[in-house]
OpenMM code with the backbone's topology and positions (N, CA, C; nanometers):
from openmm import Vec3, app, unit

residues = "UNK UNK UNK UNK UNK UNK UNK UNK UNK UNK UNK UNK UNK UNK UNK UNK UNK UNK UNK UNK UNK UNK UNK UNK UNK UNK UNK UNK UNK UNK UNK UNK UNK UNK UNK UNK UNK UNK UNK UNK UNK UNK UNK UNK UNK UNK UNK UNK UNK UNK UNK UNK UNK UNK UNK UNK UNK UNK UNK UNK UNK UNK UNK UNK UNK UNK UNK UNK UNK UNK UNK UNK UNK UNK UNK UNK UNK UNK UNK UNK UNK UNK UNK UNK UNK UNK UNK UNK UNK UNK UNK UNK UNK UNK UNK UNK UNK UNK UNK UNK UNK UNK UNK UNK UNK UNK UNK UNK UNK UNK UNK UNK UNK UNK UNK UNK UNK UNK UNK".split()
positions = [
    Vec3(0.2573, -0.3287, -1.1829),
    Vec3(0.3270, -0.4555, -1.1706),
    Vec3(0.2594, -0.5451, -1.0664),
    Vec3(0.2122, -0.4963, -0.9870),
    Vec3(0.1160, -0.5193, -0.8734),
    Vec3(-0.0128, -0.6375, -0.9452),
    Vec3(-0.0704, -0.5525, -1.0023),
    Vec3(-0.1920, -0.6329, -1.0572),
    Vec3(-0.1094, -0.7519, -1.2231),
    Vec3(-0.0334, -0.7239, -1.2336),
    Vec3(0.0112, -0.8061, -1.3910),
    Vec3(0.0589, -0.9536, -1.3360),
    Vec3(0.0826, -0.9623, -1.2042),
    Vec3(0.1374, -1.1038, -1.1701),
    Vec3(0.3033, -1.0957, -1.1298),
    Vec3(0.3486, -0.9922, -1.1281),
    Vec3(0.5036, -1.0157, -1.0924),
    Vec3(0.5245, -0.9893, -0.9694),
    Vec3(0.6423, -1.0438, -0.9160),
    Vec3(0.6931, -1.1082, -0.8113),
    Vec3(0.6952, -0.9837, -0.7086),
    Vec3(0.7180, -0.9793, -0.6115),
    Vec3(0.7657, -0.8629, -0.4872),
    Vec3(0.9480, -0.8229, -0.5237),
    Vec3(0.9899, -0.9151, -0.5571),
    Vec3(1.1210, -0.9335, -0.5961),
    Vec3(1.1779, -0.8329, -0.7533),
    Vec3(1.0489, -0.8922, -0.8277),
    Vec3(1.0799, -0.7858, -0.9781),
    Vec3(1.0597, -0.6562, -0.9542),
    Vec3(0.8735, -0.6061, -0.8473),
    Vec3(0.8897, -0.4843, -0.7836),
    Vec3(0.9735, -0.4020, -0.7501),
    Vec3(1.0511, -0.4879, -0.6732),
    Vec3(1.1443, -0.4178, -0.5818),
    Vec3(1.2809, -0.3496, -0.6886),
    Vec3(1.3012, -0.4686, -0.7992),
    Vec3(1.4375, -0.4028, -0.8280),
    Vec3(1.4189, -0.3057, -0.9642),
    Vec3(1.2390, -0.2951, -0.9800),
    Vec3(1.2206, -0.2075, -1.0742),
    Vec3(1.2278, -0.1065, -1.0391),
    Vec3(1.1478, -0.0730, -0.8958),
    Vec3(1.1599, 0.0512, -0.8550),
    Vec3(1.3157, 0.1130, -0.8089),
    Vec3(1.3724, -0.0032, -0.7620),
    Vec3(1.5174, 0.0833, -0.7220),
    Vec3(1.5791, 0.1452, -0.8708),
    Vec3(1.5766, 0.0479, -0.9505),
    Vec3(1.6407, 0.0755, -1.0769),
    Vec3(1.5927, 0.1789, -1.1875),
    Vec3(1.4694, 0.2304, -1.1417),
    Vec3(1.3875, 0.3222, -1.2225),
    Vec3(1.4093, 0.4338, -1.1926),
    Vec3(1.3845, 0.4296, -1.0195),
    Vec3(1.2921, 0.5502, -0.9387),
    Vec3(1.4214, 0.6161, -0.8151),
    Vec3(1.5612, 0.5200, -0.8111),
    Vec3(1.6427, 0.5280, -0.7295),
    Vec3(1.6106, 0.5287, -0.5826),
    Vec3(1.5368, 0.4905, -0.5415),
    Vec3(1.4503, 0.4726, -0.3946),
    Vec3(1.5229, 0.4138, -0.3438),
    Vec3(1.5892, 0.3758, -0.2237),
    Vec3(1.6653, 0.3187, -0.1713),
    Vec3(1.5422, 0.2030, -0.0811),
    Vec3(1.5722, 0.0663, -0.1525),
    Vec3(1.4897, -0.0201, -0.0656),
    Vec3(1.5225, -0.1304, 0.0282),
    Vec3(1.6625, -0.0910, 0.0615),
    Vec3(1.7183, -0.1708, 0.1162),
    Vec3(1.7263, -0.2138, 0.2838),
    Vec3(1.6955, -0.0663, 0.3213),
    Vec3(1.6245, -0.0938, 0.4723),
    Vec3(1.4939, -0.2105, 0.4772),
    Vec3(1.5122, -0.2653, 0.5862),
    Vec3(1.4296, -0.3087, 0.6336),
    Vec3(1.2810, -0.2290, 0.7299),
    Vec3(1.1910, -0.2838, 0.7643),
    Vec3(1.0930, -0.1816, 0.8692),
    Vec3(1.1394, -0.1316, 1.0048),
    Vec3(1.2114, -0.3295, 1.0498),
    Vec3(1.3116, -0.2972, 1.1606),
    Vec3(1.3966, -0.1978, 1.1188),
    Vec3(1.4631, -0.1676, 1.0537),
    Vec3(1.5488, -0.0418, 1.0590),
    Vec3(1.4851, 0.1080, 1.0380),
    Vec3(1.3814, 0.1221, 1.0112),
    Vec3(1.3545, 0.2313, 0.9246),
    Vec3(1.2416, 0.2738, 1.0640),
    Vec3(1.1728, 0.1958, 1.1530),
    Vec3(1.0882, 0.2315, 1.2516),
    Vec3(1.1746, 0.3054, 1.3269),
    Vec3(1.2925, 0.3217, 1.4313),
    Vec3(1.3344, 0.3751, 1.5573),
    Vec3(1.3555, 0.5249, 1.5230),
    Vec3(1.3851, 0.5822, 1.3875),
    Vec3(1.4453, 0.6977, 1.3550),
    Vec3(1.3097, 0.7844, 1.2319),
    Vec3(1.2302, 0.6919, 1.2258),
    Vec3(1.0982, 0.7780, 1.1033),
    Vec3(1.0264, 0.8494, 1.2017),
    Vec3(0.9839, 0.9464, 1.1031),
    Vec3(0.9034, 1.0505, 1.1331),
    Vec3(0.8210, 1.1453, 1.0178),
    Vec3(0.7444, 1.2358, 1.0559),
    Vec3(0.6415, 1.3020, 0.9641),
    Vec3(0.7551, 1.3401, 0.9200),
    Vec3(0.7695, 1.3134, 0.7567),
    Vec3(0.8389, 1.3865, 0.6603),
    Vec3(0.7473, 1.4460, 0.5296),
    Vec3(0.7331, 1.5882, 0.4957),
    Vec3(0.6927, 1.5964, 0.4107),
    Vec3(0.7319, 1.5527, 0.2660),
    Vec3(0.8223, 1.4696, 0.2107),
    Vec3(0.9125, 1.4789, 0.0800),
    Vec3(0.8420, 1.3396, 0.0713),
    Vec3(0.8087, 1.3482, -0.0598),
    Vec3(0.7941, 1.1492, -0.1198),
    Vec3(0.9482, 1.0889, -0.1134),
    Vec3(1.0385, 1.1683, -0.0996),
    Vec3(1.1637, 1.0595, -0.1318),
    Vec3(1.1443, 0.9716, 0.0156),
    Vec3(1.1161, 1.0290, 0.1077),
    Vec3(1.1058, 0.9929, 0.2433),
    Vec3(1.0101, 0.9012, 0.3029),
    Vec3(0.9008, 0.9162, 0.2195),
    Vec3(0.7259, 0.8885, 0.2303),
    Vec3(0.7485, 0.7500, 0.1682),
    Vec3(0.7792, 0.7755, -0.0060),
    Vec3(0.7313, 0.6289, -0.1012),
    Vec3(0.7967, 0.4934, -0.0707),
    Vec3(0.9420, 0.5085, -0.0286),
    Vec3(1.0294, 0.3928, 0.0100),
    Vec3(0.9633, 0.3560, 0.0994),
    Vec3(0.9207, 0.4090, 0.2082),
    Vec3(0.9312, 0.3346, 0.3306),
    Vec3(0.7890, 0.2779, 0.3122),
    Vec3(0.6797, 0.3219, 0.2757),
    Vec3(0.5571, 0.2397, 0.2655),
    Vec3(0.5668, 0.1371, 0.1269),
    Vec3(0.6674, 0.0781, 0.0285),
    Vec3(0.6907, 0.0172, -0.0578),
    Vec3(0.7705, -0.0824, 0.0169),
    Vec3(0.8434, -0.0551, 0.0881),
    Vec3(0.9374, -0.1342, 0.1782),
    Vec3(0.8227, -0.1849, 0.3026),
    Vec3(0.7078, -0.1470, 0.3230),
    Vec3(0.5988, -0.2046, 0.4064),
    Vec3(0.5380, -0.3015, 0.3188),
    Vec3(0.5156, -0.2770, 0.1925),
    Vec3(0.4754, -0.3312, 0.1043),
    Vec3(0.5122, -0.5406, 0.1220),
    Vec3(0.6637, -0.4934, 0.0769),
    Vec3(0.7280, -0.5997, 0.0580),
    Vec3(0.7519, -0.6711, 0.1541),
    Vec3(0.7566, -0.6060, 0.2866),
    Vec3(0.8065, -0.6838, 0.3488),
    Vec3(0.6304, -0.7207, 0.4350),
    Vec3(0.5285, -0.6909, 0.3714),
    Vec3(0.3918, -0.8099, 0.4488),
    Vec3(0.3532, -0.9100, 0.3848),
    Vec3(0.3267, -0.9838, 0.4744),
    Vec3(0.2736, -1.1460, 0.4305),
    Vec3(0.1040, -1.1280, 0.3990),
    Vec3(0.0623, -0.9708, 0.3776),
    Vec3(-0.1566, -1.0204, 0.2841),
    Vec3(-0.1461, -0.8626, 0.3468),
    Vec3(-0.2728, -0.8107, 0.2643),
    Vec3(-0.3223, -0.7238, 0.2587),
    Vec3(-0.3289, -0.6621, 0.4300),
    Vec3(-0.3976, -0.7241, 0.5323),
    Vec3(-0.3857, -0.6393, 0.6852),
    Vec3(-0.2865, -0.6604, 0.6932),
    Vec3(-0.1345, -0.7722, 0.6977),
    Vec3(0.0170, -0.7534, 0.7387),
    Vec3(0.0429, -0.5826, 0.7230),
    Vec3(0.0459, -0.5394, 0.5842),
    Vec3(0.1165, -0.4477, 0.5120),
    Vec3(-0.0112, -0.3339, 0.5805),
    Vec3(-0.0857, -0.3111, 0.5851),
    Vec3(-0.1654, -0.1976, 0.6334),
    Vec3(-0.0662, -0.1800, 0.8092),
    Vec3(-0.0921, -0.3244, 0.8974),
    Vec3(-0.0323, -0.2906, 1.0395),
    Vec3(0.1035, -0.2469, 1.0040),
    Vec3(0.2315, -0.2995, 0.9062),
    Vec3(0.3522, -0.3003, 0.8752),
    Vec3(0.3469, -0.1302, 0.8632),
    Vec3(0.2961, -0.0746, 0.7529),
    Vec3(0.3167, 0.0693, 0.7922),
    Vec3(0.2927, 0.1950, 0.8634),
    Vec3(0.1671, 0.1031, 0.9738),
    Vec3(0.1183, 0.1843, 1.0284),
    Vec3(0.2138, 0.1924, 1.1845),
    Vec3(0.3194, 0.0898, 1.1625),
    Vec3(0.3817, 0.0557, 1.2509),
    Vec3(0.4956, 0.1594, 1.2346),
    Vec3(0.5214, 0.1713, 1.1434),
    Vec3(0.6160, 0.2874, 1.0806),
    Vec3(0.6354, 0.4199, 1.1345),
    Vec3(0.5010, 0.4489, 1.1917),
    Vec3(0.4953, 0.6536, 1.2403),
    Vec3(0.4807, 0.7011, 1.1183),
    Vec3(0.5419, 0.8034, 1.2239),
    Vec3(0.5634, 0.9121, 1.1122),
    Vec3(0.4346, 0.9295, 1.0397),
    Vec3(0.4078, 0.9960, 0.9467),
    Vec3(0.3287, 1.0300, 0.8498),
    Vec3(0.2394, 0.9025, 0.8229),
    Vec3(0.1944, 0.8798, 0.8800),
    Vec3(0.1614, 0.6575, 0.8891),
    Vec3(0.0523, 0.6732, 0.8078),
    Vec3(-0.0907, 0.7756, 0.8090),
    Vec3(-0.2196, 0.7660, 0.6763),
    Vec3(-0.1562, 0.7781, 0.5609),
    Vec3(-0.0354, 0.8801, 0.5226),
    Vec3(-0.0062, 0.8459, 0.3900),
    Vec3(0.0504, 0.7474, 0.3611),
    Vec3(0.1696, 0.6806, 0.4357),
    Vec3(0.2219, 0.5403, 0.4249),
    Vec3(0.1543, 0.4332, 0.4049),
    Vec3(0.0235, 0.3860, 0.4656),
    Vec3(-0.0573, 0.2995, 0.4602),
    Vec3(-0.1595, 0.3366, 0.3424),
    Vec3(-0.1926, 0.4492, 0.2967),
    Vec3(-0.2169, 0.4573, 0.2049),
    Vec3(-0.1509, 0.4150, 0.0026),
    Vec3(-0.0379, 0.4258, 0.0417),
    Vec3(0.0370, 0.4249, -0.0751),
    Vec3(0.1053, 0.2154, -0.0461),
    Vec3(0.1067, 0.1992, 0.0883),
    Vec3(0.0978, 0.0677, 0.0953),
    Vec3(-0.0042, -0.0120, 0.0618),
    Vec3(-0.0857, 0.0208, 0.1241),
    Vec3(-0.2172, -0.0629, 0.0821),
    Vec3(-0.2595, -0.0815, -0.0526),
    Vec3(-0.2583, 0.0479, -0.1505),
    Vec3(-0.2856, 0.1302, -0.2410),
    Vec3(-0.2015, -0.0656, -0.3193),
    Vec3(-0.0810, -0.0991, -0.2882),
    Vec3(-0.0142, -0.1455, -0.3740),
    Vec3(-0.0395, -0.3113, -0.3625),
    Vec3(-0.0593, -0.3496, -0.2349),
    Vec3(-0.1070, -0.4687, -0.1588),
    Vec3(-0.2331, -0.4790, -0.2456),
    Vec3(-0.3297, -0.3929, -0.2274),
    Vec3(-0.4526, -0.4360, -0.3162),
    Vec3(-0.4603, -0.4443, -0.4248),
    Vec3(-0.3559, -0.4151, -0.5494),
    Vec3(-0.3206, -0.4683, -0.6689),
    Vec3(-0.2598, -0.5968, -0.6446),
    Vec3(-0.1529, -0.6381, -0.5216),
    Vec3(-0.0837, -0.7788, -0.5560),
    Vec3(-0.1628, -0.8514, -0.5284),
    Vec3(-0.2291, -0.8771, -0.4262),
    Vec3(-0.3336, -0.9641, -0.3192),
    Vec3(-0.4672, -0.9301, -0.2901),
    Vec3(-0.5210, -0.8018, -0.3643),
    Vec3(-0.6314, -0.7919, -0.3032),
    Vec3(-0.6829, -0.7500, -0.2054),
    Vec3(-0.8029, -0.6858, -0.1080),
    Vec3(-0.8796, -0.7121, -0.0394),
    Vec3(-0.9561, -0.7787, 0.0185),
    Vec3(-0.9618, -0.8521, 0.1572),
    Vec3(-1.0303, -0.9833, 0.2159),
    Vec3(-1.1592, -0.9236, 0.2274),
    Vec3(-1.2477, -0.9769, 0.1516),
    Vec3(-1.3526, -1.0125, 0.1275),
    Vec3(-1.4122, -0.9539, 0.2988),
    Vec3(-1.4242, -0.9779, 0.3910),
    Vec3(-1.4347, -0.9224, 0.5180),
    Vec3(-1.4299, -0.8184, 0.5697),
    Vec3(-1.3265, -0.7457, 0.4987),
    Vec3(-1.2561, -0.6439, 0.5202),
    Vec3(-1.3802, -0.5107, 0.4354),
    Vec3(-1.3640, -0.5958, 0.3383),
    Vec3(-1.4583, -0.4710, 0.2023),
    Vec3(-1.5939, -0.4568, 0.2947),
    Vec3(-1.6200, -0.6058, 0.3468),
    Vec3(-1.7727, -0.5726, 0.3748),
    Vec3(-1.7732, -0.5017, 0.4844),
    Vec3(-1.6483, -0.5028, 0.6027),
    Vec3(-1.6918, -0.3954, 0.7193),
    Vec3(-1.6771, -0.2472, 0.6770),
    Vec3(-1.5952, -0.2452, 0.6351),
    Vec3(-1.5799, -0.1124, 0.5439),
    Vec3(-1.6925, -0.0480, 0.4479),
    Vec3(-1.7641, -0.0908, 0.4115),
    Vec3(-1.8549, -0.0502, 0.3236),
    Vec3(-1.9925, -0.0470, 0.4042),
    Vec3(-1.9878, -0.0884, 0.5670),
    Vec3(-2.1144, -0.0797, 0.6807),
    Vec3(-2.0882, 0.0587, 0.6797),
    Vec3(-1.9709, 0.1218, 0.6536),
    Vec3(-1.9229, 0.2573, 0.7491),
    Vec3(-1.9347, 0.3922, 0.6864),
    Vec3(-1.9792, 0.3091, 0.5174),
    Vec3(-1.9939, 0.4662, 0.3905),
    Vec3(-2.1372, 0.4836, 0.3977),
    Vec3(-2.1463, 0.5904, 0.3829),
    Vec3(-2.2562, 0.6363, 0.3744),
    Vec3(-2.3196, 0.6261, 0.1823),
    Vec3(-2.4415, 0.5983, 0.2068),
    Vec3(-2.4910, 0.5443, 0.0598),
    Vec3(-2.4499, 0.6273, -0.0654),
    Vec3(-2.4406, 0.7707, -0.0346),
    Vec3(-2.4214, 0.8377, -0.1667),
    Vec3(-2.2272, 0.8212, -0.2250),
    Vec3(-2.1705, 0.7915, -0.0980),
    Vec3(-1.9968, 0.7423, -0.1099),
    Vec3(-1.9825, 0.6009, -0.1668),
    Vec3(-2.0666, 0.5261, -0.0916),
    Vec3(-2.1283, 0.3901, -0.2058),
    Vec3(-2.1320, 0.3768, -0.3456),
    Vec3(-2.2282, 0.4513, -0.3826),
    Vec3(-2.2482, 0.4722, -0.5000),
    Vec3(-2.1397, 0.5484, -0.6102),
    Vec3(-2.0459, 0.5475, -0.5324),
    Vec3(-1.9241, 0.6077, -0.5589),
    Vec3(-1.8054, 0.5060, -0.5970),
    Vec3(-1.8259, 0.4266, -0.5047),
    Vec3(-1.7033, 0.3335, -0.5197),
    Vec3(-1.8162, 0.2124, -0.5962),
    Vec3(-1.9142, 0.1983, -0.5937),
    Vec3(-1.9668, 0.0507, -0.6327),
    Vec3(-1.9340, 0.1095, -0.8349),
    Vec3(-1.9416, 0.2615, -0.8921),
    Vec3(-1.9554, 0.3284, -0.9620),
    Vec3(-1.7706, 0.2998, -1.0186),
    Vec3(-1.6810, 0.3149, -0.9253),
    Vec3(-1.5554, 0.3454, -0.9446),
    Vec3(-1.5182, 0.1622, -0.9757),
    Vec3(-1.5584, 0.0650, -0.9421),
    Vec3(-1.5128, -0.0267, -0.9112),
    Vec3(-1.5125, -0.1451, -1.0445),
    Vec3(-1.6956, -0.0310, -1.0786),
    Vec3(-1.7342, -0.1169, -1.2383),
    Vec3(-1.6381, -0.0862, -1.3541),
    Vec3(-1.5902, 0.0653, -1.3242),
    Vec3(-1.4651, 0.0826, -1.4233),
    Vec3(-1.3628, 0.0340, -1.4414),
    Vec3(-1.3041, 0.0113, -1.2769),
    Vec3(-1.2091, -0.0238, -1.2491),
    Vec3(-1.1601, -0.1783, -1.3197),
    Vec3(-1.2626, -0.2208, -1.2763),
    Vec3(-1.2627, -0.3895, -1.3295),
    Vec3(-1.2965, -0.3985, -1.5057),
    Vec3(-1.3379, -0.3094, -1.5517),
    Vec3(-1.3496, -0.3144, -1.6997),
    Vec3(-1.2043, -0.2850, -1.7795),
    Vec3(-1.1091, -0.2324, -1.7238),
    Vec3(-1.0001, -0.1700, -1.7222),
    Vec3(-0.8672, -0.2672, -1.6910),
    Vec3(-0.9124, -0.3346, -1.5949),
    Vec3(-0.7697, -0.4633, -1.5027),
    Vec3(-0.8125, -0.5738, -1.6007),
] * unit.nanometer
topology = app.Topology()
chain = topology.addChain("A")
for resn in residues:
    res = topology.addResidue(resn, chain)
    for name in ("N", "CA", "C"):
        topology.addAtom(name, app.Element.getBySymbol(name[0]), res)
């Protein structure tokens, strides 16, 4: 839904209505009391709820990393969703890609041609 053009708003009430996720916390609420939880029921809301509630692709990476707890998988499954709605800043790809090593390169430059044949 991410990449098709729909709203943060249709997101949101697909997943509650699909997936029963409770998305109604806010980050403010959900930061003072999170912690490493192993369970996705615990994990997916709260980095979907990072999701929604950032204004571009770094908002939602700091938004869940702000979170605790288990914060690489959160920002992972956040980001993961940010870069279907909005993308990656152009800036961002290129410092990131100083830091792979050529044969991991050739990995993602490999993953990316599919990717885009596919979206």
């Amino acid at each position: 839904m991410a990449r098709t053009g729909h709203t943060k708003t249709e997101i949101k009430e697909y997943i509650s209505e699909n997936f029963a996720y409770d998305l109604t916390r806010t980050c403010d609420e959900i930061r003072p009391n999170y912690c490493h939880v192993e369970s996705c029921q615990q994990t997916v809301p709260e980095a979907i709820t990072a999701f929604l509630e950032g204004e571009d692709f770094e908002d939602v990476i700091r938004t869940a990393v702000s979170l605790g707890g288990d914060c690489d998988t959160l920002t992972a499954i956040a980001g993961s969703i940010a870069e279907g709605f909005c993308g990656v800043p152009e800036h961002l790809k290129c410092e990131c890609r100083k830091r792979l090593p050529w044969d991991m390169l050739n990995i993602l430059d490999a993953f990316e041609r599919v990717a885009n044949r596919i979206i």
